[in-house]
N, C-alpha and C positions, 0 to 999 in steps of 0.2 A: 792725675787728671783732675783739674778742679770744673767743674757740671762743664761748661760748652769752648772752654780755655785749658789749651796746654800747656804749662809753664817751662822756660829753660833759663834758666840764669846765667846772669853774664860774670865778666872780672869784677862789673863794677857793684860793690852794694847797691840794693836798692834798685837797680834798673834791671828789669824784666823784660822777657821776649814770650809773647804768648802764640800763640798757634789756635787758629778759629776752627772748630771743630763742626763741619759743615754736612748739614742732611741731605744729602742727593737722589736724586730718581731722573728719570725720562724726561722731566720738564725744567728742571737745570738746580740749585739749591738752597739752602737757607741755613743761614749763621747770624748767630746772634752777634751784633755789634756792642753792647753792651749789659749788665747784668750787675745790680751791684750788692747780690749773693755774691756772686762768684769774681767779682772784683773787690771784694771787703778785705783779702788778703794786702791786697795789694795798697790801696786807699785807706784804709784804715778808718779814722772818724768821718773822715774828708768827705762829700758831698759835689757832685760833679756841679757846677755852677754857669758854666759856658761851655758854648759849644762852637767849632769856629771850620768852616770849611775852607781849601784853598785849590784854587788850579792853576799850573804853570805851565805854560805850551811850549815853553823851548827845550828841547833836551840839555843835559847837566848844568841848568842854571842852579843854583845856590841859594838857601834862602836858611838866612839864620848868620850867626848865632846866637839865639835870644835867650832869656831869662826874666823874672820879674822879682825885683827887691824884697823883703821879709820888710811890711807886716802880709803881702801880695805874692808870697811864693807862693806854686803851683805845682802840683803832680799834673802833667798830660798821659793822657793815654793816647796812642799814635796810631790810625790807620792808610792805608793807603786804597783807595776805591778804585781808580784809576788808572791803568801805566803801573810805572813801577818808580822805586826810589833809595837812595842810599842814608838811610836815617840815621842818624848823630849824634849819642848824648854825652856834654862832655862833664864831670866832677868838677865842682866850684866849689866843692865843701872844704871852710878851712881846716886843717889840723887830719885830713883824711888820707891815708893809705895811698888813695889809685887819686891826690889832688891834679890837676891837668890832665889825667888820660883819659880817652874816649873809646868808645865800645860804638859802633855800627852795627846796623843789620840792614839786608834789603827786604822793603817790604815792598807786595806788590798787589795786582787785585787778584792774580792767580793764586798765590802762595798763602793767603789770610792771616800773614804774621801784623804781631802788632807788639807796639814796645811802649813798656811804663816808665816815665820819665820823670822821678821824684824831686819836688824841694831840692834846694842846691845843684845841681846841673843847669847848664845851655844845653838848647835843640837846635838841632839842622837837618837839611836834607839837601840831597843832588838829586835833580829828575833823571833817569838813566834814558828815557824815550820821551815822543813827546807829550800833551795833554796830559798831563801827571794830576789827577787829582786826591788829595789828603782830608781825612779828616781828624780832628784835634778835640778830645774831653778836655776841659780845663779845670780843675778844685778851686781854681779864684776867677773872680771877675780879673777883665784886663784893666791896668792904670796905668796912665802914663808918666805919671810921676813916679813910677816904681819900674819901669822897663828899662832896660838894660842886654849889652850885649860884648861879645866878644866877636874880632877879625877870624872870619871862619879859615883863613890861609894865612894866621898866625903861627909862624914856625915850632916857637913854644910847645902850643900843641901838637902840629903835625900830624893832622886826619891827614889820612890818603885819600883823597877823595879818586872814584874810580874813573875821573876823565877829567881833562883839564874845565877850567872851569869856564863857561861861556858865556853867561849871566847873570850880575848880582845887579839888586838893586843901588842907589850910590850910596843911602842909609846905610846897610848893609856894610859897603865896601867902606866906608867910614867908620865903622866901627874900632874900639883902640887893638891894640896886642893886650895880651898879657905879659907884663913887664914885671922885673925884679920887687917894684913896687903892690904888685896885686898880691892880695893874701888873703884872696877868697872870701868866701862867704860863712858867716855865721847866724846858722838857724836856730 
């Protein structure tokens, strides 16, 4: 147990699953959203720089899967406030072990998991219900010279996403595959 986060590690290096460790009584509870004693594990020099909220009202709409270029890589830390959601981080890192596989979790606002999503990975998510609302630490500002993305229903990869999918944006749904040509990223 690291102070008010419980960690469980995933397949993938580097992406972490934490568990919000919440104080309760008679009048309902409190958890720390952030802390960065107890996120210094995980972020390391990095300094949380943005902060970016989202809500999605349609059930298993799809949003992602994004990434930002090196010199604008980003660790996010992942929560979910609202509803619930199927969260996605896939490896981009070249020359890596688990390159194209993805680790999910659901996070939700009952369940106070939350996932660290380092440098070289895409994120995604599928709302499972409606009114899904997320929030997003980000270690860099956003640029859009430097954003970037993969086809979240890229076979290559092959998330399962847990329902067909009902909503992407057309960005989004524009996004390329990952083809024989991609070979990742280097940080």
């Amino acid at each position: 147990m690291t102070g008010r986060f419980e960690p469980s590690a995933t397949l993938l290096q580097g992406v972490v699953a934490l568990t919000k460790r919440r104080i309760a009584d008679n009048r309902g509870f409190l958890e720390r959203a952030y802390c960065s004693e107890d996120l210094a594990p995980y972020l390391g020099s990095r300094q949380i720089a943005q902060i970016n909220r989202t809500m999605t009202l349609q059930p298993h709409s799809v949003r992602g899967l994004h990434y930002q270029l090196p010199p604008h890589a980003e660790t996010k830390v992942i929560s979910c406030l609202r509803g619930s959601v199927f969260d996605v981080a896939v490896d981009l890192r070249a020359g890596s072990t688990t390159f194209l596989q993805w680790h999910g979790e659901i996070l939700s606002a009952d369940n106070g998991r939350v996932l660290i999503i380092p440098e070289g990975f895409a994120h995604g998510f599928q709302t499972l219900e409606p009114d899904c609302e997320m929030l997003y630490l980000h270690t860099a500002a956003y640029s859009a010279d430097y954003e970037s993305g993969l086809n979240a229903t890229d076979p290559t990869i092959g998330i399962a996403w847990p329902a067909a999918i009902a909503n992407m944006s057309d960005r989004d749904a524009g996004l390329p595959f990952a083809d024989r040509g991609f070979k990742g990223l280097n940080l």
